[in-house]
Backbone as a printed PyTorch tensor [residue, N CA C, xyz], in Angstrom:
tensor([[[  7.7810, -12.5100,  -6.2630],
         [  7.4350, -12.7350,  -7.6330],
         [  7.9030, -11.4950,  -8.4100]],

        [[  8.3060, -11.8850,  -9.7090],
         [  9.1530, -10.4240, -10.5600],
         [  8.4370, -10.4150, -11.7750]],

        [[  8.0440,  -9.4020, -12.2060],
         [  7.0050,  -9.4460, -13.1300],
         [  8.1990,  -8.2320, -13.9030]],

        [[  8.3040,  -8.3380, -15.3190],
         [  8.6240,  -7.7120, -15.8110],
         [  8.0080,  -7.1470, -17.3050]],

        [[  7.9610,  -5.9520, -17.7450],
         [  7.3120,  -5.3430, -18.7040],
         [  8.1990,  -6.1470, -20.3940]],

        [[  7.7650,  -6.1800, -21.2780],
         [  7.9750,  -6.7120, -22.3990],
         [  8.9110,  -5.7990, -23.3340]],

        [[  9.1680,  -4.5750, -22.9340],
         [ 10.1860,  -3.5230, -23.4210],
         [ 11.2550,  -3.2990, -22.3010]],

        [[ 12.3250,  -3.0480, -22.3530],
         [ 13.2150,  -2.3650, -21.8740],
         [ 12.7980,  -1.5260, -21.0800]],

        [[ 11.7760,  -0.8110, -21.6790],
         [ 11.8840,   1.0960, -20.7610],
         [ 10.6560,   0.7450, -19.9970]],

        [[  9.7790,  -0.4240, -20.1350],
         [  8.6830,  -0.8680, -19.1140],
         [  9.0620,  -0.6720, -17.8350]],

        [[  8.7770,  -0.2050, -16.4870],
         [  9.1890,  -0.5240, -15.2290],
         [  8.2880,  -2.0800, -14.8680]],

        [[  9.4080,  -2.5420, -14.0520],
         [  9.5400,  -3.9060, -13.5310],
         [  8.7520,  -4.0700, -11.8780]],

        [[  7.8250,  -5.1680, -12.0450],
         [  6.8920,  -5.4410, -10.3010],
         [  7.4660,  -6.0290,  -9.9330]],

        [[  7.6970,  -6.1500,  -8.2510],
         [  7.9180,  -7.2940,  -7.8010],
         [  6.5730,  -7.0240,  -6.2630]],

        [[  6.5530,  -8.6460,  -6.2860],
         [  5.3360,  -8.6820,  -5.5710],
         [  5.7940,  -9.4970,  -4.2080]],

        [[  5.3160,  -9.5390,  -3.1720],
         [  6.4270, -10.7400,  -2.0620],
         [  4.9200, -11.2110,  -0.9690]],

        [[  4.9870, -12.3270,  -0.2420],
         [  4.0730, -12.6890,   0.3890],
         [  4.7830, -13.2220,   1.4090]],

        [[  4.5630, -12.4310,   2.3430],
         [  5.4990, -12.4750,   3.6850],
         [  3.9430, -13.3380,   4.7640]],

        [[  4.6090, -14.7070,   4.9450],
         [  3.6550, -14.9650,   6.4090],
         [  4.4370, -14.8210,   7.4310]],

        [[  4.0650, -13.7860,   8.1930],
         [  4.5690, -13.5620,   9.6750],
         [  4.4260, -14.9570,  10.6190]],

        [[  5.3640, -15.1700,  11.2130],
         [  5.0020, -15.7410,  12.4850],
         [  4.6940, -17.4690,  12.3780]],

        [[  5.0500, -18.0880,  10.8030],
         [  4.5020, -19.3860,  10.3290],
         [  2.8450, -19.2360,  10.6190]],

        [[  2.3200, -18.3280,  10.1350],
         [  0.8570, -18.6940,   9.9230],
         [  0.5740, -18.6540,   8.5930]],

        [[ -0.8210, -18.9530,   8.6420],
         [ -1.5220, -19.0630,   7.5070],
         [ -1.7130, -17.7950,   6.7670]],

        [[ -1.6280, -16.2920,   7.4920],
         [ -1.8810, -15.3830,   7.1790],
         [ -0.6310, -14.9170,   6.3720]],

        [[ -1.0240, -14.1350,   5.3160],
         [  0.4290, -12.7950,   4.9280],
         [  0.0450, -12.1620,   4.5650]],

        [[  0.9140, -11.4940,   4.6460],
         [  0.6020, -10.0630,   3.7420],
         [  1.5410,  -9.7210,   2.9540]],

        [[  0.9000,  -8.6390,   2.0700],
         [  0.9270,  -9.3320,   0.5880],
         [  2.0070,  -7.4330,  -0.0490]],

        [[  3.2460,  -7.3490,  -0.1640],
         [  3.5860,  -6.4210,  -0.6090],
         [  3.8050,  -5.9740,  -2.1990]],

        [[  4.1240,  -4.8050,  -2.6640],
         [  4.0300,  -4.6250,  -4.0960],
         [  5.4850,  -3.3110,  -4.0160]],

        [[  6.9240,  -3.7240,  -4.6480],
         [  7.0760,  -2.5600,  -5.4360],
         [  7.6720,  -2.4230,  -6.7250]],

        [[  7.6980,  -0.9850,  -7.2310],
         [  8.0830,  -1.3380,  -8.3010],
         [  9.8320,  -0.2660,  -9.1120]],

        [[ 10.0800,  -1.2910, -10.0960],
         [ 11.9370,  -0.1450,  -9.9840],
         [ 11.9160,  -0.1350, -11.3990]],

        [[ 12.4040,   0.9240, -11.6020],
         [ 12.9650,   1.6990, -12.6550],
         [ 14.7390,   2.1300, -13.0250]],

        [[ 15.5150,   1.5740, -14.1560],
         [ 16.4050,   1.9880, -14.0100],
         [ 17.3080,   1.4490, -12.9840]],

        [[ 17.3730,   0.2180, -12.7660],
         [ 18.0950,  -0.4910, -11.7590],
         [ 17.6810,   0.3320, -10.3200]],

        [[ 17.0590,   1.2970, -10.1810],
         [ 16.1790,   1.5600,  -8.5260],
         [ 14.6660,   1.1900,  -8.4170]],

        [[ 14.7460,   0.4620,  -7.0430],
         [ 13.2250,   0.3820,  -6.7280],
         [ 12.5540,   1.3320,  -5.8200]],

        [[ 11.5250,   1.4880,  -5.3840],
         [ 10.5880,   2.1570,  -4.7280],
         [ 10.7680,   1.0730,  -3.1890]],

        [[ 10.3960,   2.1590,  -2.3370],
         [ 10.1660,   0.9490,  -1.2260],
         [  8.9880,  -0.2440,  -1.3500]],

        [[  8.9760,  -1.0220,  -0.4640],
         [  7.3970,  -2.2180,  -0.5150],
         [  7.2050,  -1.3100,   0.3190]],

        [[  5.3820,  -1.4250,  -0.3230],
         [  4.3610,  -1.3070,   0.3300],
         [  3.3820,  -2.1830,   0.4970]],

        [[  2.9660,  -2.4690,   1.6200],
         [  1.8850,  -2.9950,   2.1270],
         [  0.3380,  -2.9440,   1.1820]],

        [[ -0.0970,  -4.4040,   0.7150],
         [ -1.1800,  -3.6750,  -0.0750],
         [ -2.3780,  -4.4090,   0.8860]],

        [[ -3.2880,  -3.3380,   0.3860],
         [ -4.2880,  -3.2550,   1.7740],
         [ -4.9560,  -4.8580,   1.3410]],

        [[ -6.1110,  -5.0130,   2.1860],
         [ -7.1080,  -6.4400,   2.2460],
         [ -8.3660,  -6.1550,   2.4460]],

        [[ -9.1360,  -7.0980,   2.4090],
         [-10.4070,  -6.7780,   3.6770],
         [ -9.9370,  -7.3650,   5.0360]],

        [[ -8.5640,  -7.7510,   5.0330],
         [ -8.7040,  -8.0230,   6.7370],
         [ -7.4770,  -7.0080,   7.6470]],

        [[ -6.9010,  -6.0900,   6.3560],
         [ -6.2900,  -5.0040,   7.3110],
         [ -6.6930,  -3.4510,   6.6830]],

        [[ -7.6160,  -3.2860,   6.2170],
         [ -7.7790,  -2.1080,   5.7000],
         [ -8.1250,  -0.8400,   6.7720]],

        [[ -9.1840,  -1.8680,   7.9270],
         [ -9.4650,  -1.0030,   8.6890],
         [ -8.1430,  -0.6410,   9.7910]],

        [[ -6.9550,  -0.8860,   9.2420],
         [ -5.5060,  -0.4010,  10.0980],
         [ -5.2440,   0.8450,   9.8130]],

        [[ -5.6450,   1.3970,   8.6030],
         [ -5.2270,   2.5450,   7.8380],
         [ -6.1560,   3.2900,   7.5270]],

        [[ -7.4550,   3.0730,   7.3100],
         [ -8.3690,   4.0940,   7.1280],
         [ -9.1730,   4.8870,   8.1120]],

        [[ -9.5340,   6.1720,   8.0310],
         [-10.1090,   6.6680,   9.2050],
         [-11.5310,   6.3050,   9.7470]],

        [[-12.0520,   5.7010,  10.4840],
         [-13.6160,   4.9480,  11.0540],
         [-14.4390,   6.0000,  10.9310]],

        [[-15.9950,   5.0450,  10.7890],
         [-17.1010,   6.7820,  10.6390],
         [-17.0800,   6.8910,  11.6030]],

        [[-16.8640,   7.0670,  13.4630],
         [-16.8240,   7.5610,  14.1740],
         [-15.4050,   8.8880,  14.2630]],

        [[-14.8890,   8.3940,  13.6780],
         [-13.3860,   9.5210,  13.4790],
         [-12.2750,   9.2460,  14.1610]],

        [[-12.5550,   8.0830,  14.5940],
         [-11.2250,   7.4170,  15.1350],
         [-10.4270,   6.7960,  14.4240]],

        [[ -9.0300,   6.6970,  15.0700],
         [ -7.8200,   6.0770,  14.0860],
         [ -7.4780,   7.4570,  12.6860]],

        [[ -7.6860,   8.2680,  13.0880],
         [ -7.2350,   9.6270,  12.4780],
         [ -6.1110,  10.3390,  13.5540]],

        [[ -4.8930,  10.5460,  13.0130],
         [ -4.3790,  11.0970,  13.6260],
         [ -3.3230,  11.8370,  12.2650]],

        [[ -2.3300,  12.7710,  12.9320],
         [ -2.0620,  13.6510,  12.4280],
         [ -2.9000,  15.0590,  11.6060]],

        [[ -1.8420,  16.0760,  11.1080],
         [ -2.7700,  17.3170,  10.9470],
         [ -4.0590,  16.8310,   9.5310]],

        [[ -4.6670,  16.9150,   9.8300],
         [ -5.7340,  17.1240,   8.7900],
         [ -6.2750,  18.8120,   8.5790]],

        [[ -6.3720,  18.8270,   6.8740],
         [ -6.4000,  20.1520,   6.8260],
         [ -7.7010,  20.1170,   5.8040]],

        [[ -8.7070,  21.3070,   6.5030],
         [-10.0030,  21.0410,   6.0760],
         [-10.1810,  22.2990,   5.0390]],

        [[-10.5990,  22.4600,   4.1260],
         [-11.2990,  23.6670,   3.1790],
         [-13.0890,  23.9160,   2.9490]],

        [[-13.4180,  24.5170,   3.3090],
         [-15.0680,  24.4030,   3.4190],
         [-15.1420,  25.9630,   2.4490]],

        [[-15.8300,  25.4580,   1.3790],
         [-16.2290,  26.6730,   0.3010],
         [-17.9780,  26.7710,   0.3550]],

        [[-18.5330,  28.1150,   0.3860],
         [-20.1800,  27.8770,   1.1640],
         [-20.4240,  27.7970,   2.1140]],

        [[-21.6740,  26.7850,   2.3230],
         [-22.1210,  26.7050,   3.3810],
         [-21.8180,  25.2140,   3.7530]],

        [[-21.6910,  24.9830,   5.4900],
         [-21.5790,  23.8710,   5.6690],
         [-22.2450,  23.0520,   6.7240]]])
């Protein structure tokens, strides 16, 4: 889907709904271009893949450096 702004200098959406695999499911991407360039798609989150990407309150599914600042007491 191409959604475009009502001025010229508006940047332009495009939206895409990819079902993997002939299911019922997709997922649902967003990007957006400026100036005849776009941005890559990204994946926009759900309630049924969010927990792919966010870190759990146990602290799992965190990986890479995380960098902590503690000002006070902690």
């Amino acid at each position: 889907m191409h959604i475009k702004g009502w001025k010229n200098s508006y940047a332009a959406h495009q939206i895409s709904f990819n079902a993997a695999n002939n299911t019922d499911k997709a997922d649902l991407y967003h990007r957006v271009g400026r100036d005849q360039t776009w941005e890559s798609w990204r994946k926009i989150l759900d309630s049924s893949n969010y927990t792919n990407y966010a870190v759990k309150i146990d602290g799992s599914n965190a990986t890479g450096p995380w960098g902590i600042s503690i000002t006070g007491n902690a």
